[in-house]
C-alpha positions in Angstrom: 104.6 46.4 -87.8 107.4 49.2 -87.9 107.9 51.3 -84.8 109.5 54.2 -84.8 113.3 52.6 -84.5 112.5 50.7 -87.8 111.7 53.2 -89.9 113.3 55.6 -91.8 111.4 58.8 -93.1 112.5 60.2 -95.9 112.4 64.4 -97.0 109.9 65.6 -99.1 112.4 66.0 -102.0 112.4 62.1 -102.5 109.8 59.7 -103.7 110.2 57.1 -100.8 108.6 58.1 -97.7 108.9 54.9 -95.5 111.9 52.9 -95.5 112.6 49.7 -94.0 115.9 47.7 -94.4 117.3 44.8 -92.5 120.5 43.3 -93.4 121.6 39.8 -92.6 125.3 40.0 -92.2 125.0 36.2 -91.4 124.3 34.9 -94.5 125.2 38.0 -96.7 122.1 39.2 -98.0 120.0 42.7 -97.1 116.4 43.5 -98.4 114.6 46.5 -98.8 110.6 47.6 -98.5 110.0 50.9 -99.2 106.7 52.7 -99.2 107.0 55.1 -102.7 104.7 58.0 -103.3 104.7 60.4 -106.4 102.4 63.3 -106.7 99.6 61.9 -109.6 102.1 59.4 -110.2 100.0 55.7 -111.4 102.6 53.8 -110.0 102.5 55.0 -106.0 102.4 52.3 -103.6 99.1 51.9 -101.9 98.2 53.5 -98.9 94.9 52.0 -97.2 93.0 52.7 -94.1 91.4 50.2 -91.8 89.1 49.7 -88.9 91.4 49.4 -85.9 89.1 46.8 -85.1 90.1 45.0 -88.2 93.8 45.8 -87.4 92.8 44.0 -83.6 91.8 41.3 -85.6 94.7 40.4 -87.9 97.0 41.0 -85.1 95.4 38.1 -82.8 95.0 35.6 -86.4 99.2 36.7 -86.2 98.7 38.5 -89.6 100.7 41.1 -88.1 103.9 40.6 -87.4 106.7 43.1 -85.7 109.7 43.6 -87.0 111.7 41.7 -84.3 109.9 38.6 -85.0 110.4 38.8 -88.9 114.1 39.2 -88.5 114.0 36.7 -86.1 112.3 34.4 -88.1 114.2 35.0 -91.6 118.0 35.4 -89.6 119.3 31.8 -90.1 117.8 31.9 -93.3 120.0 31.9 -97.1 119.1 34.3 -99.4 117.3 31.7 -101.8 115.3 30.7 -98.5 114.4 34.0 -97.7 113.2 34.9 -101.0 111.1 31.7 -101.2 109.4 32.0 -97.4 108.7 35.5 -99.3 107.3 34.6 -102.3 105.1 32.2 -100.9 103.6 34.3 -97.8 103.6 37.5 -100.0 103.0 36.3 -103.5 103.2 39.3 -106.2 100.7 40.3 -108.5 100.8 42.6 -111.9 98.6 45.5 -111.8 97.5 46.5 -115.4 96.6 50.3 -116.0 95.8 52.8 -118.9 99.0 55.5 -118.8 98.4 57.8 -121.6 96.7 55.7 -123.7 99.5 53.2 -123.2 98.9 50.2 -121.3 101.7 49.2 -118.5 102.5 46.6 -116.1 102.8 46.2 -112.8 104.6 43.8 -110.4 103.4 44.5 -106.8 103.3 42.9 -103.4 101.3 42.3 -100.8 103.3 43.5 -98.3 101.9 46.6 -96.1 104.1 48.4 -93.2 101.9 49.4 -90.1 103.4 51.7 -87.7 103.0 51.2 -84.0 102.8 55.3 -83.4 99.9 54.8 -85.7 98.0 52.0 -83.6 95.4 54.0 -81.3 93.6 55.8 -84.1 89.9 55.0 -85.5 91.5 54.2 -88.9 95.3 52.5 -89.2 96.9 53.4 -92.1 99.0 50.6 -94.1 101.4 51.2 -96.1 102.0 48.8 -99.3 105.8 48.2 -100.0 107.8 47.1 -103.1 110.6 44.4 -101.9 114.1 44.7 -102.9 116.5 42.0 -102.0 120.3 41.1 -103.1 123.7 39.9 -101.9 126.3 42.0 -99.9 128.6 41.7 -102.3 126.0 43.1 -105.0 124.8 46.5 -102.4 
């Protein structure tokens, strides 16, 4: 969960609309999730609404984290680390669809950005993210 502090909004004129980076000067890595939406584009990131009852739910089973406890939980951590608590809590998937009459591939995440502001209405919105990680040296 992203408050308003985390997040970077992005203009109109740009495909990413949400933007969340954390950068572990530590250990010399960053990543990256960024919420990406295209106008009739097939490869937008998901955007999905649930009960807030539902969103109550997840965040007592600690399915929802905020963003001060993932960077507290992933700060001491190597890059390789990181990436492996990642993989393992997130796992990717491939999404196969017809483009054109060409089939294309996929990789997505299940990683989804809640905003706070967002909490008090009927319907929270999530937001899926693709992840991006590297080194310093490589950013």
């Amino acid at each position: 969960m992203i408050s308003e502090k985390d997040s970077i909004y992005i203009s109109d004129e740009t495909s990413v609309k949400i933007r969340y980076s954390y950068n572990n000067n530590n250990n010399g890595w960053w990543l990256l999730l960024n919420h990406i939406y295209i106008e009739d584009n097939n490869e937008n990131n998901y955007k999905i609404l649930l009960p807030k009852v539902t969103v109550d739910q997840y965040t007592e089973n600690g399915n929802i984290i905020t963003t001060d406890e993932f960077e507290k939980e992933i700060d001491t951590l190597s890059l390789n680390q990181a990436s492996k608590l990642l993989r393992l809590r997130y796992p990717p998937y491939y999404y196969e669809y017809l483009d054109d009459n060409v089939y294309k591939t996929q990789r997505r995440y299940n990683i989804f950005i809640l905003k706070e502001s967002d909490l008090n209405e009927k319907y929270v919105p999530l937001y899926e993210v693709n992840l991006v990680m590297g080194t310093n040296e490589e950013h």
